[in-house]
Backbone bond lengths (Angstrom), bond angles and torsions (degrees), N, CA, C in turn:
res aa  C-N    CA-C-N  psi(-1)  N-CA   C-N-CA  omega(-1)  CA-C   N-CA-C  phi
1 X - - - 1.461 - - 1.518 108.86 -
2 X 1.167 108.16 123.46 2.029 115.44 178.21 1.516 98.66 -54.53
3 X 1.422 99.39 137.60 1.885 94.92 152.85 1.489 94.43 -148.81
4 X 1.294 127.78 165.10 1.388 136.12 -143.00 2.130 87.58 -146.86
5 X 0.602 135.26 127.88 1.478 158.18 155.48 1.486 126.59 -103.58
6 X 1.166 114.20 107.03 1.543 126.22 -143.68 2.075 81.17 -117.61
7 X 1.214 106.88 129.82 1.802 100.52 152.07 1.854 106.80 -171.08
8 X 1.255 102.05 -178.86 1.509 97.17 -177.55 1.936 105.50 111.31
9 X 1.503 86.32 -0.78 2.045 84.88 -178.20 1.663 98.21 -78.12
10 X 1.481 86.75 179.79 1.726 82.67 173.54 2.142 98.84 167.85
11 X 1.047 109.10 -169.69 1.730 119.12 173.95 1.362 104.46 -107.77
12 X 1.549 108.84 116.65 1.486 146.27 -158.36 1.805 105.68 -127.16
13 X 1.364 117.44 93.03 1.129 111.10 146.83 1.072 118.69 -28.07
14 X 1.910 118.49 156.30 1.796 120.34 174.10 1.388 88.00 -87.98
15 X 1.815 109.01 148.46 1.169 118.07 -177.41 1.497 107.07 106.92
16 X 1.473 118.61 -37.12 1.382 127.17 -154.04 2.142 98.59 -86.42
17 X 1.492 86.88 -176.70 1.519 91.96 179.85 1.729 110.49 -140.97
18 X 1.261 103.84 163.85 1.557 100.63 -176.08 1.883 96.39 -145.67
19 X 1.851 116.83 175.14 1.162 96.75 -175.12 2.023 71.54 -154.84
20 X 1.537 92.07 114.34 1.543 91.08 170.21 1.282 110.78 -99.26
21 X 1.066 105.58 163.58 1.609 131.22 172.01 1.438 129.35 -107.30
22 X 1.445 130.30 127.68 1.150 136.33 165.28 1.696 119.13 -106.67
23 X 1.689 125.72 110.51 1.403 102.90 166.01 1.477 109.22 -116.76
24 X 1.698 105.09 133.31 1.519 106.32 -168.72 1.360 92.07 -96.70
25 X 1.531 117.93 179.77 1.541 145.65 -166.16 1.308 114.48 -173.61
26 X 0.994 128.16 137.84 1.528 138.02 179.40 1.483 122.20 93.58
27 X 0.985 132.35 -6.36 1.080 115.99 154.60 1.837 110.81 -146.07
28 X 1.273 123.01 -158.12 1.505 101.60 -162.01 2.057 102.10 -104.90
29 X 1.362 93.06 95.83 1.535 98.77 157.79 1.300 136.25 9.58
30 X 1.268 72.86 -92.67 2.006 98.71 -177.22 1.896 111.07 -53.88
31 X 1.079 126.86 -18.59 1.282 121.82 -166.61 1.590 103.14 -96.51
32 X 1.781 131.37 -6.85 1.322 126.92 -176.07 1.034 106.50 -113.09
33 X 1.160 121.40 158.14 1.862 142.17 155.96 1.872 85.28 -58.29
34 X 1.358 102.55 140.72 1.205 121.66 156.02 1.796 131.77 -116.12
35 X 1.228 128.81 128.15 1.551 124.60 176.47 1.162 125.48 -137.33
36 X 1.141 131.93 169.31 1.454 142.64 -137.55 1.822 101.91 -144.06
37 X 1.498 109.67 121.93 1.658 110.70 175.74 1.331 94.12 -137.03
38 X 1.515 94.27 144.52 1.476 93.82 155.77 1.503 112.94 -140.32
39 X 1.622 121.75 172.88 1.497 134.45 -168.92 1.624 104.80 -121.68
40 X 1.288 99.90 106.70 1.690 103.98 156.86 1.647 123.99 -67.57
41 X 1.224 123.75 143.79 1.515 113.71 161.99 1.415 131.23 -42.42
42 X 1.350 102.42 106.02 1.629 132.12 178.11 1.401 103.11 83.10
43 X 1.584 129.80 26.73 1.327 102.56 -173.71 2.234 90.01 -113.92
44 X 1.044 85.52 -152.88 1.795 85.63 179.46 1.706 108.36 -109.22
45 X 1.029 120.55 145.43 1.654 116.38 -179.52 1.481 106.84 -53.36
46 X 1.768 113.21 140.08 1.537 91.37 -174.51 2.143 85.39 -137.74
47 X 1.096 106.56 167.82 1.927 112.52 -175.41 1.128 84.67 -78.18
48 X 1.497 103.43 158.21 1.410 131.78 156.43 1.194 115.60 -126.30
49 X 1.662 126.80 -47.16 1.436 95.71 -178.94 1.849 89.78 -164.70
50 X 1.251 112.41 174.01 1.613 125.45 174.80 1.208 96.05 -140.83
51 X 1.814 71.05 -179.05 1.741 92.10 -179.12 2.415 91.27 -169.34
52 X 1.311 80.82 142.87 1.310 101.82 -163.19 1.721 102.90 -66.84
53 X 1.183 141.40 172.65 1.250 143.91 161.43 1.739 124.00 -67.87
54 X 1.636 95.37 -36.88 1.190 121.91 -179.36 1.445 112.55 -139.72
55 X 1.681 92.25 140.83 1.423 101.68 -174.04 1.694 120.63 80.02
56 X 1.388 86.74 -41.27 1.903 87.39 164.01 1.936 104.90 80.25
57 X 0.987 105.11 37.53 1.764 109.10 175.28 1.860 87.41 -108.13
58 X 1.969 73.39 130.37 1.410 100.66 -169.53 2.202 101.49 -116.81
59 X 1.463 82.91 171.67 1.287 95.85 -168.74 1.673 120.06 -138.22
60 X 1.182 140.59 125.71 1.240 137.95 -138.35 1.590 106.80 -135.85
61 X 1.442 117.50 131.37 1.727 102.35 173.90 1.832 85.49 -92.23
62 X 1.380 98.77 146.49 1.848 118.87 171.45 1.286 108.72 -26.46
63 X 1.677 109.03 -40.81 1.821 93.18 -166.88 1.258 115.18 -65.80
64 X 1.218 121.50 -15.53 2.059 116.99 -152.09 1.520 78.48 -130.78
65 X 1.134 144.94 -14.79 1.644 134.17 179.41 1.963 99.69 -52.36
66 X 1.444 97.33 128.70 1.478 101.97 177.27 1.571 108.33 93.49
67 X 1.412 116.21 -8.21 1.447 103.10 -156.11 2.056 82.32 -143.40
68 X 1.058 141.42 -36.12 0.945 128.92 179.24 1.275 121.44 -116.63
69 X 1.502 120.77 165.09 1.856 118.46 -165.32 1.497 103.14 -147.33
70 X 1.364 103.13 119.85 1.664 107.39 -173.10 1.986 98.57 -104.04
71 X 1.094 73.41 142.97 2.284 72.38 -172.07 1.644 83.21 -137.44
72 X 1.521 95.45 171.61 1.554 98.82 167.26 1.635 83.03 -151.93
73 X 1.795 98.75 170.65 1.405 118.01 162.09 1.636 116.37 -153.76
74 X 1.842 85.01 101.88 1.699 98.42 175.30 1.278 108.78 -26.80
75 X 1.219 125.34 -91.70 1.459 146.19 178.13 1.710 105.75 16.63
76 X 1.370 109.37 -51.46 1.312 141.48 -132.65 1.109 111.07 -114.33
77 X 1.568 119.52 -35.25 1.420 158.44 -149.98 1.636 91.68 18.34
78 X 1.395 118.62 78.50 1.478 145.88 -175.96 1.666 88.19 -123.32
79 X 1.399 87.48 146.03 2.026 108.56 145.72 1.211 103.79 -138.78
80 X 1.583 105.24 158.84 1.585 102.58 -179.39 1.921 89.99 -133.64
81 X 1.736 91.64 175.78 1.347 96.65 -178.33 1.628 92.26 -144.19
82 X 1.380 135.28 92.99 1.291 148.01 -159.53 2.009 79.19 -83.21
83 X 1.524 119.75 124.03 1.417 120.49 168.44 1.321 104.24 -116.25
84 X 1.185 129.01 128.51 1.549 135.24 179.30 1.995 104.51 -129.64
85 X 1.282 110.84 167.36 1.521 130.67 -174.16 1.807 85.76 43.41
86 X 1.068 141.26 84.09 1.492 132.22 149.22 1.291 115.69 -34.50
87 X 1.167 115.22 165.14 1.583 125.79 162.50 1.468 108.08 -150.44
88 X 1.362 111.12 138.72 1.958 106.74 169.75 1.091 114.21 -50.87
89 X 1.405 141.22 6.11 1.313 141.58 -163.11 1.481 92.65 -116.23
90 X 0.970 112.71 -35.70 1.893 109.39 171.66 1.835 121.91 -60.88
91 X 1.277 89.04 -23.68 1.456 89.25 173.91 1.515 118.77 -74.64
92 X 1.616 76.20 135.37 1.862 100.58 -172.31 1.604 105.88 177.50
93 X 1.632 113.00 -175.78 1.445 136.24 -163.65 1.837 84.67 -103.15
94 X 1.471 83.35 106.37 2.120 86.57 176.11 1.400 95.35 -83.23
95 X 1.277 116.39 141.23 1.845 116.62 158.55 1.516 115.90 -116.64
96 X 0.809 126.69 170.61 1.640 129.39 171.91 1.377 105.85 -128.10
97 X 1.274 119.81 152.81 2.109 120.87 -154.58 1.207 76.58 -158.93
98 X 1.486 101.29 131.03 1.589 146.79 129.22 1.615 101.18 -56.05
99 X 1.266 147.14 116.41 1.470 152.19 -172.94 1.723 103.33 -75.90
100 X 1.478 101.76 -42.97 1.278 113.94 -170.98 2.280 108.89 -54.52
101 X 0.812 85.43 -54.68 1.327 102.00 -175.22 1.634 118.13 -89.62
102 X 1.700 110.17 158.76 1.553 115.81 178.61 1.544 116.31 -80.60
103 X 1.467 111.71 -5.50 1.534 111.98 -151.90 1.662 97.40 -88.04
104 X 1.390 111.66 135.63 1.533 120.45 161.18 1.542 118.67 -109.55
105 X 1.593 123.58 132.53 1.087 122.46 169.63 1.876 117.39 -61.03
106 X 1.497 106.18 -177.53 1.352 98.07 166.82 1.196 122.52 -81.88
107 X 1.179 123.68 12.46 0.988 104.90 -170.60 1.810 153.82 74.68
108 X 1.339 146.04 164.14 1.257 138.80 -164.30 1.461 104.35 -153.10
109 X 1.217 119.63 108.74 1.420 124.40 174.24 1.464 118.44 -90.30
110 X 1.793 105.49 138.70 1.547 117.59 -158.13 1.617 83.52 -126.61
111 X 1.377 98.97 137.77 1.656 105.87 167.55 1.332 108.16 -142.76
112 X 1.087 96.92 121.95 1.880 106.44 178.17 1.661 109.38 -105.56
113 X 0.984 110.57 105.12 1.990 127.15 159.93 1.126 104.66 -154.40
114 X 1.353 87.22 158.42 1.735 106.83 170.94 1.890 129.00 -59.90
């Protein structure tokens, strides 16, 4: 059974940076595109960004393009989501998704204020 382990959130000055972590299990890693959503209070979960299985071509929604970096490491069967220049608008419950499947981890909450 997949389970996805999300951590690395935390309270982030604006300006500041954070670098989450995803470690998956259960099924085989290395062979999927991996991506990253997260949910602000009261809004609907929305993507932020991927990254391919192979080759490593990644994919960005506009808001975090320029400002965030999704990496992975087979090895590890890790993804990361390197977040730099924060904004209070970034704050939210980051998840990391297997595409293939319905299951969501719990998740890692990022809050950016002063």
């Amino acid at each position: 059974q997949e389970q996805l382990v999300e951590s690395g959130g935390g309270l982030v000055h604006p300006g500041g940076s954070l670098r989450l972590s995803c470690v998956a299990s259960g099924f085989t890693f290395s062979k999927f595109t991996m991506m990253w959503y997260r949910q602000a209070p009261g809004k609907e979960r929305e993507f932020v960004a991927q990254i391919a299985n192979v080759g490593g071509t990644t994919i960005y929604a506009d808001s975090v393009k320029g400002r965030f970096t999704i990496s992975r490491d087979n090895a590890k069967n890790t993804v990361y989501l390197q977040m730099n220049s924060l904004k209070p608008e970034d704050t939210a419950v980051y998840y990391c998704k297997w595409p293939v499947s319905a299951y969501w981890g719990q998740g890692t909450q990022v809050t950016v204020a002063e």
